[in-house]
C-alpha positions, 0 to 999 in steps of 0.5 A: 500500500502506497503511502503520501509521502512515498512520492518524496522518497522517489523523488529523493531516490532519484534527484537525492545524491545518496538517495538512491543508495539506501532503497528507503521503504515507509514504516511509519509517519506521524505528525513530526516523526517518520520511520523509514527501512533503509539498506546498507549494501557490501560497498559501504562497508570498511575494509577491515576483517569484521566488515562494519558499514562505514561512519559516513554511510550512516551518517548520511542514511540519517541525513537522508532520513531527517531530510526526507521528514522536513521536505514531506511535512512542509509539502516540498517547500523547503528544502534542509541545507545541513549547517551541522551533522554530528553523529553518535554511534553506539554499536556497530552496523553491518550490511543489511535492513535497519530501522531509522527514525526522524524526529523533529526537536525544533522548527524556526523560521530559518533552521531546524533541529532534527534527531536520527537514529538507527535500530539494529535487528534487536531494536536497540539503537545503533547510531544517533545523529543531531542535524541542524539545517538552514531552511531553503525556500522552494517548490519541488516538482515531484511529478517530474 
């Protein structure tokens, strides 16, 4: 079943920079709060012997995440511009399936704060990640 903000995940899988990398699915949203599944493919992971998927593959499975949640609630008029990224991990991610989660802390005019995080298959929290952007006015063409 097909749910609204699907056409914002499209969207960001085909014009987003990573978007396509993560092969996002909607699990749920409510008012300030999306969960989303996301894949970690073989070629993000270190070259080290255990294989973990590396820091910046999930901090930008976040970005993307937190992103996606501004983009939908604003109906695609502002677009996030990240003035900060900071990321806390807390266990280590190998390939697969993983639960993420956008919750909105705060909405000015011009920035806003979100929170991102990772589930493992055990449902506890992997990595955390504290994104603040500058709102950019716009009108995405969604059908396009």
């Amino acid at each position: 079943m097909l749910h609204e903000i699907d056409k914002y995940i499209f969207f960001h899988s085909r014009y987003g920079g990573t978007g396509k990398k993560f092969k996002f699915k909607f699990i749920d949203y409510k008012k300030n709060n999306l969960k989303l599944e996301g894949t970690f493919s073989k070629d993000m992971t270190n070259p080290g012997p255990e294989g973990f998927v590396q820091g910046g593959q999930i901090t930008s499975m976040l970005d993307d995440v937190t992103s996606i949640l501004l983009i939908f609630e604003s109906k695609g008029e502002i677009y996030p511009s990240s003035t900060n990224l900071h990321t806390i991990f807390h266990r280590p991610i190998s390939i697969g399936k993983y639960a993420c989660e956008a919750s909105l802390i705060s909405k000015g005019k011009n920035i806003a704060t979100i929170k991102g995080e990772i589930y493992n298959q055990n449902g506890k929290i992997a990595a955390t990640l504290i994104h603040n952007a500058f709102l950019i006015s716009t009108k995405l063409k969604l059908n396009t």
